[in-house]
PDBQT receptor file of N, H, CA, C and O in Angstrom, charges set to zero:
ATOM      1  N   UNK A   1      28.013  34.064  52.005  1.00  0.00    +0.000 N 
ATOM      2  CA  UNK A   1      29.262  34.586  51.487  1.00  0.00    +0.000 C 
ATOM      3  C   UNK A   1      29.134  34.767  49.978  1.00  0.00    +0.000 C 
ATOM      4  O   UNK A   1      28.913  33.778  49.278  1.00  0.00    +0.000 OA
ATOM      5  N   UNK A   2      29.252  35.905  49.476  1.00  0.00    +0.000 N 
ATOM      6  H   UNK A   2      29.431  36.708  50.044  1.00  0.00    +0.000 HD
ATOM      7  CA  UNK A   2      29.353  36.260  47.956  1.00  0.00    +0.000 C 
ATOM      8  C   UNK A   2      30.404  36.730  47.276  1.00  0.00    +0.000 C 
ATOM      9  O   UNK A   2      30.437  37.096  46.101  1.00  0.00    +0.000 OA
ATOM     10  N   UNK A   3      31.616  36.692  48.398  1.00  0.00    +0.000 N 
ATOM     11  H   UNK A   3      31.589  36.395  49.353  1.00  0.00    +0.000 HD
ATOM     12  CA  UNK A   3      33.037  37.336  47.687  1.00  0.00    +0.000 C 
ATOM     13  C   UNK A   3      33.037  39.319  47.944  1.00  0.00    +0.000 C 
ATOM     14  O   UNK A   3      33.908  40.102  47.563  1.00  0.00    +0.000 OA
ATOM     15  N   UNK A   4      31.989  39.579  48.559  1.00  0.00    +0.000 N 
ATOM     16  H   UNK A   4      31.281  38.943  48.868  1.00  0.00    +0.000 HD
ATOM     17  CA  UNK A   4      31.855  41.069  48.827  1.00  0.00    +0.000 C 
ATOM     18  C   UNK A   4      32.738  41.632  49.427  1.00  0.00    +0.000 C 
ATOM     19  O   UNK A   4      32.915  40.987  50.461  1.00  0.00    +0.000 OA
ATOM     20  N   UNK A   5      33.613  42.727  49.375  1.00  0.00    +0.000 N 
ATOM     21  H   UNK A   5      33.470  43.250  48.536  1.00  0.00    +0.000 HD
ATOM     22  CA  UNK A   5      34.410  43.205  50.227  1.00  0.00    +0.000 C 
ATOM     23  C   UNK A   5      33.565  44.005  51.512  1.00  0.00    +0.000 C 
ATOM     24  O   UNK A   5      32.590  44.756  51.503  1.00  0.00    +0.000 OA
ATOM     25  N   UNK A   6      34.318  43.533  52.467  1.00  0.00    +0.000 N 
ATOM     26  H   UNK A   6      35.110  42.923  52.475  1.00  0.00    +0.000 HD
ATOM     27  CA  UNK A   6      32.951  44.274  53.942  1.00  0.00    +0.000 C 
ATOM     28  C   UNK A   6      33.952  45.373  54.817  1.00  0.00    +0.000 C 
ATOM     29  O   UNK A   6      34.678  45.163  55.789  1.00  0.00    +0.000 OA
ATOM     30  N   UNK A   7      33.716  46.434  54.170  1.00  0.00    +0.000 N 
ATOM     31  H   UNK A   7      33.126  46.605  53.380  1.00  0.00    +0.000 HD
ATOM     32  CA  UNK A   7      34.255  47.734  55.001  1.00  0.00    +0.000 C 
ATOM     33  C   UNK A   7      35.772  47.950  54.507  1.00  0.00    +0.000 C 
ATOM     34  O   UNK A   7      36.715  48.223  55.250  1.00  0.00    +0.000 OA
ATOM     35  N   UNK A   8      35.835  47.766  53.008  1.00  0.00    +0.000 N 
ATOM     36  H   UNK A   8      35.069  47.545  52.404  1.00  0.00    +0.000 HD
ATOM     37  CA  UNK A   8      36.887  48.664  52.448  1.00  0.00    +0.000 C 
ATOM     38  C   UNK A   8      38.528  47.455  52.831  1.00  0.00    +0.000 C 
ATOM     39  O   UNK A   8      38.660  46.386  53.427  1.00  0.00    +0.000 OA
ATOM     40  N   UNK A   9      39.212  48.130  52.304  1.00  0.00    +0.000 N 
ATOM     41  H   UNK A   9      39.105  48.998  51.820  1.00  0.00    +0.000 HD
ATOM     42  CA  UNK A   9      40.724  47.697  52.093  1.00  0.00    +0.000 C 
ATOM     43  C   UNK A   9      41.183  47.754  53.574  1.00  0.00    +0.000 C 
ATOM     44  O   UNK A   9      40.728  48.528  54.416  1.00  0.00    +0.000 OA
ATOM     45  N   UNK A  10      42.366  46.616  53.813  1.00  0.00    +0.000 N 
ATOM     46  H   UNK A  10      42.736  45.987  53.128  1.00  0.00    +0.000 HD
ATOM     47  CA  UNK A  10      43.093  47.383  54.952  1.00  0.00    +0.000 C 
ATOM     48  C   UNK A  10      44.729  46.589  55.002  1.00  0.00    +0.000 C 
ATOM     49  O   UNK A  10      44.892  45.526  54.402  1.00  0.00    +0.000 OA
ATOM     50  N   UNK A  11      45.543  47.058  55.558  1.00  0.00    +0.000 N 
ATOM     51  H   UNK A  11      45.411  47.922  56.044  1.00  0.00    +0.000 HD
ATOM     52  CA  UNK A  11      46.886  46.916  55.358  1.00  0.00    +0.000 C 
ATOM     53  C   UNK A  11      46.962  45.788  56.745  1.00  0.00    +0.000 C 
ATOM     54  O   UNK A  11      46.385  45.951  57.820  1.00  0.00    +0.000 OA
ATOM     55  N   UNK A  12      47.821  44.661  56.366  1.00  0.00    +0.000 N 
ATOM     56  H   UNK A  12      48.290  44.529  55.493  1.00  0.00    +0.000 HD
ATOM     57  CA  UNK A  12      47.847  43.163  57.382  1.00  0.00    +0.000 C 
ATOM     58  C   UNK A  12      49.314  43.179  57.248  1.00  0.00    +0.000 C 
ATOM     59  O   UNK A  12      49.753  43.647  56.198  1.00  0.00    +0.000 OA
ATOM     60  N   UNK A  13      50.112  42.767  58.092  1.00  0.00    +0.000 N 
ATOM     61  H   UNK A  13      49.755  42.386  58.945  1.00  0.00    +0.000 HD
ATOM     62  CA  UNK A  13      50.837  42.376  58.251  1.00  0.00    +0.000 C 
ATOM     63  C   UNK A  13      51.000  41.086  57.909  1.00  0.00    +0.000 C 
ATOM     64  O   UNK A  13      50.815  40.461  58.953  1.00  0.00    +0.000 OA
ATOM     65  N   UNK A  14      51.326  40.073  56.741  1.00  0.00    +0.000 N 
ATOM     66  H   UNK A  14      51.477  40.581  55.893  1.00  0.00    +0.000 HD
ATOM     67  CA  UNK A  14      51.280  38.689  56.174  1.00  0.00    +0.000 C 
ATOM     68  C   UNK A  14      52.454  38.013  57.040  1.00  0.00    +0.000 C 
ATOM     69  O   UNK A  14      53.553  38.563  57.108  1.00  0.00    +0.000 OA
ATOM     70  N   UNK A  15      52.277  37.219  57.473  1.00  0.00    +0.000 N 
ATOM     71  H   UNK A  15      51.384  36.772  57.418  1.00  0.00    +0.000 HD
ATOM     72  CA  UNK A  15      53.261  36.119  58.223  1.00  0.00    +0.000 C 
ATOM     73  C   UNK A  15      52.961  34.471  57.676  1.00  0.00    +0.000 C 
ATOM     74  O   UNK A  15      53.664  33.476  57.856  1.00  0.00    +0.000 OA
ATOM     75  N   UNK A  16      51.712  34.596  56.985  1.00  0.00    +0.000 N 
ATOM     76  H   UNK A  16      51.141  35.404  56.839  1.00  0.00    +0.000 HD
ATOM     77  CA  UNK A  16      51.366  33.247  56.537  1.00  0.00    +0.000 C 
ATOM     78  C   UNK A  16      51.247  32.550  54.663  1.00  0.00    +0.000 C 
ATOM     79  O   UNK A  16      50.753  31.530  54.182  1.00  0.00    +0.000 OA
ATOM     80  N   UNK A  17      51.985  33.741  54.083  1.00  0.00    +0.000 N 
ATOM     81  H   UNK A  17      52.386  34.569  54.474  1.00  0.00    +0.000 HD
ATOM     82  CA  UNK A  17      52.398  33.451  52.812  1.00  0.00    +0.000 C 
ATOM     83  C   UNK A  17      51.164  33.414  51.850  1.00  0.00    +0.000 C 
ATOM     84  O   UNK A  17      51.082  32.616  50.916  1.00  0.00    +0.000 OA
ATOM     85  N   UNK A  18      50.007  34.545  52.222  1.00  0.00    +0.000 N 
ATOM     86  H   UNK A  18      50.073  35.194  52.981  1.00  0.00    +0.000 HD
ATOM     87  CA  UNK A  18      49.047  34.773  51.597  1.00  0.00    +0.000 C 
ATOM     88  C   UNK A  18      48.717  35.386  50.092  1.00  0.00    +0.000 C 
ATOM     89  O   UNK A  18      48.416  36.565  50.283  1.00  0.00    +0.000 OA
ATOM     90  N   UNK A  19      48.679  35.226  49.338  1.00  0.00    +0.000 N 
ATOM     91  H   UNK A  19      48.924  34.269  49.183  1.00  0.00    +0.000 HD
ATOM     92  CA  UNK A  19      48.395  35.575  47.955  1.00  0.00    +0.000 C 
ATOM     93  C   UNK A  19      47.586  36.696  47.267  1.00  0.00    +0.000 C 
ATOM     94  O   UNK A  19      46.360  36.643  47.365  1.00  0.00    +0.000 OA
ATOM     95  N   UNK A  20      48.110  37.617  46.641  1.00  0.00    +0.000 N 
ATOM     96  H   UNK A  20      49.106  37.660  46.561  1.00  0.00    +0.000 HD
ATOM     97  CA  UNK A  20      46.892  38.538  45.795  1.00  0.00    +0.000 C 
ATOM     98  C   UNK A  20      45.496  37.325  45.509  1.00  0.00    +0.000 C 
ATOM     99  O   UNK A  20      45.501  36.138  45.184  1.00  0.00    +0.000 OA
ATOM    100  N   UNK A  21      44.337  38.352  45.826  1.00  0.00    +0.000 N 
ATOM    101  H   UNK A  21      44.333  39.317  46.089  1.00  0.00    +0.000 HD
ATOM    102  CA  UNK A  21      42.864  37.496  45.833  1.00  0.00    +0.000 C 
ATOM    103  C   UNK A  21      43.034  36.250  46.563  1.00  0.00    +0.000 C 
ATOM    104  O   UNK A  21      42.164  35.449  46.222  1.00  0.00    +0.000 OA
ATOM    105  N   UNK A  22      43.915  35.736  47.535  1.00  0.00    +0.000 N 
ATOM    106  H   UNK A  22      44.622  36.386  47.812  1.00  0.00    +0.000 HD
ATOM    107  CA  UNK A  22      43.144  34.840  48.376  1.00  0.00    +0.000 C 
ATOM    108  C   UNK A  22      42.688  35.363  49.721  1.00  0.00    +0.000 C 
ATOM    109  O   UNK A  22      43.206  36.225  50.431  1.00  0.00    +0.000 OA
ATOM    110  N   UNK A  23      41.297  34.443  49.952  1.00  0.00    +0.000 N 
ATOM    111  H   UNK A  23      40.876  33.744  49.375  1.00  0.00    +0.000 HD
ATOM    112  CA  UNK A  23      40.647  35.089  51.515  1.00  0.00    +0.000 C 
ATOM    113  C   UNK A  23      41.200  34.143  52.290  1.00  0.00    +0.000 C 
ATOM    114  O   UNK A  23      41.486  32.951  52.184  1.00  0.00    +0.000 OA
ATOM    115  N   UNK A  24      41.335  35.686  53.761  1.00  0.00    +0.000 N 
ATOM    116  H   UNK A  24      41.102  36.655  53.847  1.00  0.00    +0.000 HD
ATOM    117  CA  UNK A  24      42.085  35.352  54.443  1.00  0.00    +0.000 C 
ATOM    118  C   UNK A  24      41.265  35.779  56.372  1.00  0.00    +0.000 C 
ATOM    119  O   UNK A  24      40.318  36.536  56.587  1.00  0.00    +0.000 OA
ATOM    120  N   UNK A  25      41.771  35.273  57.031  1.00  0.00    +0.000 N 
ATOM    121  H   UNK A  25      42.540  34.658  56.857  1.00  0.00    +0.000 HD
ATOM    122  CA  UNK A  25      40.857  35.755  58.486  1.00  0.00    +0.000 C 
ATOM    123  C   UNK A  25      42.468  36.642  58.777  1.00  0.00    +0.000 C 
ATOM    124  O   UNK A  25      43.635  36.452  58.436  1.00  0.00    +0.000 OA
ATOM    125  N   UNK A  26      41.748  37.645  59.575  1.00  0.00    +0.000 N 
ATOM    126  H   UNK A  26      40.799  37.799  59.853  1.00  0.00    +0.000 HD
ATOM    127  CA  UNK A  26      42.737  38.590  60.300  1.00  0.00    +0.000 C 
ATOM    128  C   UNK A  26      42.717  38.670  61.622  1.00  0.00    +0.000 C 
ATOM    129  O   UNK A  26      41.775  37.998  62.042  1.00  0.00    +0.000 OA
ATOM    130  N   UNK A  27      43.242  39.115  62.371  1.00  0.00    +0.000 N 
ATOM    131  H   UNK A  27      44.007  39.661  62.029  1.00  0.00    +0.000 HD
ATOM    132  CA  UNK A  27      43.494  39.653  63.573  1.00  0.00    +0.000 C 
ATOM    133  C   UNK A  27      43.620  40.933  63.791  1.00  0.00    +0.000 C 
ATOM    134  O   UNK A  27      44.676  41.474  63.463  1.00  0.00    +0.000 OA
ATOM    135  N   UNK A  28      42.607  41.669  64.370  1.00  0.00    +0.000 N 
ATOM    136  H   UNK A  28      41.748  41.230  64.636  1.00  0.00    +0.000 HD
ATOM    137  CA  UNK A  28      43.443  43.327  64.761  1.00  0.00    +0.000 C 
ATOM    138  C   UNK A  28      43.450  43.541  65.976  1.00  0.00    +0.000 C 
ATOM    139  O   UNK A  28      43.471  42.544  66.698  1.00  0.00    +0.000 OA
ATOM    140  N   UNK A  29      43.436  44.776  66.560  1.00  0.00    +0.000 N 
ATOM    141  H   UNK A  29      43.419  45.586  65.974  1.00  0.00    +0.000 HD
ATOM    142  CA  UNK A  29      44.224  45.238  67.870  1.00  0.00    +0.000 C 
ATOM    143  C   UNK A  29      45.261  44.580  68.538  1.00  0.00    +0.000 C 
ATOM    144  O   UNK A  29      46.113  43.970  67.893  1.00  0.00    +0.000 OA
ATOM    145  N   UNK A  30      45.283  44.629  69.611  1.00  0.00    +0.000 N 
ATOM    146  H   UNK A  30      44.591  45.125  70.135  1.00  0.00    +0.000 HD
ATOM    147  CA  UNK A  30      46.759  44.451  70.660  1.00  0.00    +0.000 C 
ATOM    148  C   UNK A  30      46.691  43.252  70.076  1.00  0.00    +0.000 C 
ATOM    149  O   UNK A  30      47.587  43.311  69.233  1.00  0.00    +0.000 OA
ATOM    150  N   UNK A  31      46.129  42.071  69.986  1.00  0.00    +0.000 N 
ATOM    151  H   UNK A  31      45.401  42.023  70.671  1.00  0.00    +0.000 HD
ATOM    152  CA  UNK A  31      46.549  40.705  69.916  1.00  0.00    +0.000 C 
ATOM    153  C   UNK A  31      47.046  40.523  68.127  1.00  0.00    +0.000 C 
ATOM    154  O   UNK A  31      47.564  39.473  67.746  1.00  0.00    +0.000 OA
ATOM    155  N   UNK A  32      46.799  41.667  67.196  1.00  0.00    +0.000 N 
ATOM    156  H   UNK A  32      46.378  42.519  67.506  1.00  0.00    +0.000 HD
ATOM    157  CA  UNK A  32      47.647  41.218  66.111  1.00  0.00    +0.000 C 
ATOM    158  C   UNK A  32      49.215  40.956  66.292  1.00  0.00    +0.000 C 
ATOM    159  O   UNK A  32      49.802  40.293  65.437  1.00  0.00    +0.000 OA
ATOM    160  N   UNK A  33      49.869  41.451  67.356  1.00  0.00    +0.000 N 
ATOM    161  H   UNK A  33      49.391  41.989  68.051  1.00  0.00    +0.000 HD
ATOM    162  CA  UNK A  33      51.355  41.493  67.388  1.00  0.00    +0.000 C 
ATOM    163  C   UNK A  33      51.600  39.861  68.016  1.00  0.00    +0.000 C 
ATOM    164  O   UNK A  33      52.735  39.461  67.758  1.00  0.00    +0.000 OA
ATOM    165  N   UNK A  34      50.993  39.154  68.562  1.00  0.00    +0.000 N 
ATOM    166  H   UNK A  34      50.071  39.480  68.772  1.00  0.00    +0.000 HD
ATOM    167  CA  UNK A  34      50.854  37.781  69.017  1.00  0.00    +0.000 C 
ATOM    168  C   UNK A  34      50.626  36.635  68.084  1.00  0.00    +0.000 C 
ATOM    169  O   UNK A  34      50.419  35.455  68.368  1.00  0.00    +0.000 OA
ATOM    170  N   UNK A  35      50.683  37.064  67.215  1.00  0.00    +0.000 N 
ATOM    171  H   UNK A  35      50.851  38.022  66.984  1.00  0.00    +0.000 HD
ATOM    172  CA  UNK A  35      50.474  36.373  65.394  1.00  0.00    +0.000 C 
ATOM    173  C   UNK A  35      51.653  35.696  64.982  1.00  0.00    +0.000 C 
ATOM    174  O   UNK A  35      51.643  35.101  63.905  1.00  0.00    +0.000 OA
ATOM    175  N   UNK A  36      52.496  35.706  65.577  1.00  0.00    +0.000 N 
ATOM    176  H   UNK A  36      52.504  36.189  66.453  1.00  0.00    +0.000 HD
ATOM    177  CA  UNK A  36      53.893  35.774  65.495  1.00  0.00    +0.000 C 
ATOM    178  C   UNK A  36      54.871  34.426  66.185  1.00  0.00    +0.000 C 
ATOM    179  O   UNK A  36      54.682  34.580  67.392  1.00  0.00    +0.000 OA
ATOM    180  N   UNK A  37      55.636  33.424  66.052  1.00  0.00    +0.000 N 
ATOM    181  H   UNK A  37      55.789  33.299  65.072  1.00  0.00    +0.000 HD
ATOM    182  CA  UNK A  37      56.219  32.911  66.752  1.00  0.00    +0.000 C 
ATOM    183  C   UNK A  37      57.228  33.134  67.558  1.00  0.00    +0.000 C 
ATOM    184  O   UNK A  37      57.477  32.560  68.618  1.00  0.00    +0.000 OA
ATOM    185  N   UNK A  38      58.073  34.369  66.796  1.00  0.00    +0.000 N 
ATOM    186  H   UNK A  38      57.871  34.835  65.935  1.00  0.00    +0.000 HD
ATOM    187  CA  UNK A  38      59.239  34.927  67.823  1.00  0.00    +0.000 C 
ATOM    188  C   UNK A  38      58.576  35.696  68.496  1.00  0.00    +0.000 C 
ATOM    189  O   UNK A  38      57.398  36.028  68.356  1.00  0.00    +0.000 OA
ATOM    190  N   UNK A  39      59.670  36.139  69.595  1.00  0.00    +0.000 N 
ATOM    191  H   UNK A  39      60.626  35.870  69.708  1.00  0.00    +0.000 HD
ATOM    192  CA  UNK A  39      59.359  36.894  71.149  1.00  0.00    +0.000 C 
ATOM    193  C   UNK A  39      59.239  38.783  70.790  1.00  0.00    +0.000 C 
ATOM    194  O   UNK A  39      59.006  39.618  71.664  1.00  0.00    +0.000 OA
ATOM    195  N   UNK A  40      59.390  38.990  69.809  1.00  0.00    +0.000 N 
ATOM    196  H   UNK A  40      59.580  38.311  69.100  1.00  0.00    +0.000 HD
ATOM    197  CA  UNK A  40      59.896  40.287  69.139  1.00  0.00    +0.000 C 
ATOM    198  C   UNK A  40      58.099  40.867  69.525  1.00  0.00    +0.000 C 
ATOM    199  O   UNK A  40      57.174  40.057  69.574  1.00  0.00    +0.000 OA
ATOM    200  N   UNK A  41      57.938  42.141  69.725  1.00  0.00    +0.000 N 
ATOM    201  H   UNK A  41      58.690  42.799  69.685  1.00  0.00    +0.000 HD
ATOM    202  CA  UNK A  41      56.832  42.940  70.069  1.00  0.00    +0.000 C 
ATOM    203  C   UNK A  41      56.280  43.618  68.979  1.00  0.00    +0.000 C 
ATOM    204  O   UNK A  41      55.744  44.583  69.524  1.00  0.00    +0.000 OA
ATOM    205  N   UNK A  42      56.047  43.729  67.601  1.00  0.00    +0.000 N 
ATOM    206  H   UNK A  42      56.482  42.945  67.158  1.00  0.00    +0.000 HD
ATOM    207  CA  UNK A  42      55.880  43.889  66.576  1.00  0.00    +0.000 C 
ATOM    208  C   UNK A  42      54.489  45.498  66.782  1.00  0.00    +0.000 C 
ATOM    209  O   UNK A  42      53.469  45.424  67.467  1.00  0.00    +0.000 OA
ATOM    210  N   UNK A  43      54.821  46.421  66.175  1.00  0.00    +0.000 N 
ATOM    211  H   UNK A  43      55.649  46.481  65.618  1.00  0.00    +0.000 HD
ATOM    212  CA  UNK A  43      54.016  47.366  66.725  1.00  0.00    +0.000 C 
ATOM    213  C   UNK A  43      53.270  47.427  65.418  1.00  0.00    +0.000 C 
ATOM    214  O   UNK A  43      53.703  48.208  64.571  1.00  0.00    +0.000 OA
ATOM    215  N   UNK A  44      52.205  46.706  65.145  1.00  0.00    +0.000 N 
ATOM    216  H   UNK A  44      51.853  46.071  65.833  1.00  0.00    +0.000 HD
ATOM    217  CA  UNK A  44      50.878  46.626  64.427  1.00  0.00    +0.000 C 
ATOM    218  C   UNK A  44      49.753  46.712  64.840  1.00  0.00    +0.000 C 
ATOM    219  O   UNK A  44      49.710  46.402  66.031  1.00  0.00    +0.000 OA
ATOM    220  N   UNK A  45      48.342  47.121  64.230  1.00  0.00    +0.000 N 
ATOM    221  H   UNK A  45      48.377  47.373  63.263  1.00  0.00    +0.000 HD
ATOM    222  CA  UNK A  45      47.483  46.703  64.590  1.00  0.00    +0.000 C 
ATOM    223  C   UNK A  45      46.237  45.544  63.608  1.00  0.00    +0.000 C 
ATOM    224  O   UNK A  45      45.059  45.308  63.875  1.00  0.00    +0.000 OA
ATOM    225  N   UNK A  46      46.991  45.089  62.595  1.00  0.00    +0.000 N 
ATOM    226  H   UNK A  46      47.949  45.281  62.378  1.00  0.00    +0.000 HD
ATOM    227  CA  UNK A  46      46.471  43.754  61.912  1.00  0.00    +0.000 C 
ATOM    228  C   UNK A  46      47.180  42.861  61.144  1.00  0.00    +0.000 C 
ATOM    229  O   UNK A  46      47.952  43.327  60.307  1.00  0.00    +0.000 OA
ATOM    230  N   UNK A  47      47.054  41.465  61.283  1.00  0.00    +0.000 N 
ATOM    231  H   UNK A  47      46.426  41.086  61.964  1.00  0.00    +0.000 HD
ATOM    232  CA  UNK A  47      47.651  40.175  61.050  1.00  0.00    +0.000 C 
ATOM    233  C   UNK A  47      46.744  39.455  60.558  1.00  0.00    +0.000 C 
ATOM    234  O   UNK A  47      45.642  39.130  61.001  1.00  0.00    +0.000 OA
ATOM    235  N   UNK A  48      47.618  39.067  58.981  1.00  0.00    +0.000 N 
ATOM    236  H   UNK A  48      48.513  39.331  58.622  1.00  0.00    +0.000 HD
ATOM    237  CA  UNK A  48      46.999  37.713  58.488  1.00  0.00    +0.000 C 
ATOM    238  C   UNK A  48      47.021  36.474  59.089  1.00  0.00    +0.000 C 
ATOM    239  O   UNK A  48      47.938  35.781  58.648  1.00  0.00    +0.000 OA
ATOM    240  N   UNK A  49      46.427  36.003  59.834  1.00  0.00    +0.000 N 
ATOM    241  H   UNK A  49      45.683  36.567  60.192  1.00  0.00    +0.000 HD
ATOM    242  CA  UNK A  49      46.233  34.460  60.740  1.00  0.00    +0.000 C 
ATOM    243  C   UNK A  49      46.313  33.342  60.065  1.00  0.00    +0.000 C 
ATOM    244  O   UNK A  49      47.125  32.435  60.249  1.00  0.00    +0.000 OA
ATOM    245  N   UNK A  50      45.440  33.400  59.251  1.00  0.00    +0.000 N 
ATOM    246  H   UNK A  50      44.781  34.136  59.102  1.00  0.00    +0.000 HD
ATOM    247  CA  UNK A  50      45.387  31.959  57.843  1.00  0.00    +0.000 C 
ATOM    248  C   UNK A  50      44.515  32.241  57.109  1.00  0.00    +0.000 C 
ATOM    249  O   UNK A  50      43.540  32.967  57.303  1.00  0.00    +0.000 OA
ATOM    250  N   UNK A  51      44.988  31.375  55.750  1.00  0.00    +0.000 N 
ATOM    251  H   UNK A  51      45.780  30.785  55.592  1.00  0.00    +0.000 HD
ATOM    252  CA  UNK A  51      44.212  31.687  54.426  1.00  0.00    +0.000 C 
ATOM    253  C   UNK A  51      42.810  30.744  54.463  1.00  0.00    +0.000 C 
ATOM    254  O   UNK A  51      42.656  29.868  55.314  1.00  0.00    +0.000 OA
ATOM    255  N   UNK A  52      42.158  30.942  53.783  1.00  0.00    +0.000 N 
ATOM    256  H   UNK A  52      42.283  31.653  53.091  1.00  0.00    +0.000 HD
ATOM    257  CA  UNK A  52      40.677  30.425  53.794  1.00  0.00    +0.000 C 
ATOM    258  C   UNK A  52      40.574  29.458  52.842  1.00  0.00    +0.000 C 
ATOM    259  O   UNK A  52      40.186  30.117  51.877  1.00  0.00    +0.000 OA
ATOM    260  N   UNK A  53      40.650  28.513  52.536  1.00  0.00    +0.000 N 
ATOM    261  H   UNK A  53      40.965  27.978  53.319  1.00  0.00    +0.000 HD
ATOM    262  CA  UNK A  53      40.712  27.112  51.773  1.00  0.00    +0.000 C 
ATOM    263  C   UNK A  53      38.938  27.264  50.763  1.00  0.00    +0.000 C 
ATOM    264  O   UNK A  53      38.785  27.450  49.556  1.00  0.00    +0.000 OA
ATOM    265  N   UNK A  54      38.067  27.123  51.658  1.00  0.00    +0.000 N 
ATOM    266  H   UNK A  54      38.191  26.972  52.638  1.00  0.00    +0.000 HD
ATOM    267  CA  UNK A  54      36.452  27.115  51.214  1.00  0.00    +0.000 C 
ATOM    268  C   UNK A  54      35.862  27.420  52.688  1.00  0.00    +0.000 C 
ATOM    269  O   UNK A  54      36.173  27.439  53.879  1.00  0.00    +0.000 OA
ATOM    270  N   UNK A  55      34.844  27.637  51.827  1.00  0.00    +0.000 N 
ATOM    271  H   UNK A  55      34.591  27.622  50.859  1.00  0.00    +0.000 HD
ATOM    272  CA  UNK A  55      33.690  28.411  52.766  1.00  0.00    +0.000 C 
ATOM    273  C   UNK A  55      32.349  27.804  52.553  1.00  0.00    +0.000 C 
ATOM    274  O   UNK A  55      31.928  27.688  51.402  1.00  0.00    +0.000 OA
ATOM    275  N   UNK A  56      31.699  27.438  53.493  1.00  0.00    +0.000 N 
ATOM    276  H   UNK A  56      32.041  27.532  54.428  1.00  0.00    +0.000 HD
ATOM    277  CA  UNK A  56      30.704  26.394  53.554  1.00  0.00    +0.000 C 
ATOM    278  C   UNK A  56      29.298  27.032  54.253  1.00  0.00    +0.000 C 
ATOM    279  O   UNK A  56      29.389  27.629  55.326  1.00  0.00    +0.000 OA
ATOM    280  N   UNK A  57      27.965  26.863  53.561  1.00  0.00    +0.000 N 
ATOM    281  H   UNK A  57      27.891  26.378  52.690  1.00  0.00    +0.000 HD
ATOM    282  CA  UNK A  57      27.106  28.008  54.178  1.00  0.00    +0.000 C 
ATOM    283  C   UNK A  57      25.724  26.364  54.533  1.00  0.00    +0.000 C 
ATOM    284  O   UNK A  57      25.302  25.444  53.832  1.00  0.00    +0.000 OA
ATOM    285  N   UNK A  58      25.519  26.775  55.849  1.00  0.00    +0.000 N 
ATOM    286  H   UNK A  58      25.861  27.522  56.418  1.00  0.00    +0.000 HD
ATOM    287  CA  UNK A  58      24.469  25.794  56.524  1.00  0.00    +0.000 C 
ATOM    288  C   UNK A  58      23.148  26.345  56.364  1.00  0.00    +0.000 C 
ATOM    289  O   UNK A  58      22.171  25.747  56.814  1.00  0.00    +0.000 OA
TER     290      UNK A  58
């Protein structure tokens, strides 16, 4: 991990109170709308899941 952006920008739907420059894991296709705790059907195709604390290389 070097902080590289991998395949450009993309628009997330934030549900988890994510920050300019913090890394974050996403979700896309059908299961981004499942990101969600209410029952509501949300017509997206990407979700911020959770922010990334550190990153650890073995």
């Amino acid at each position: 991990m070097n902080d590289e952006v991998i395949g450009g920008e993309i628009i997330s739907l934030d549900n988890v109170g994510a920050g300019i420059g913090d890394k974050v894991l996403i979700a896309t296709g059908d299961v981004a709308r499942f990101a969600f705790d209410d029952e509501k059907d949300y017509p997206i195709d990407s979700a911020i899941i959770s922010i990334v604390d550190s990153v650890e290389q073995s």
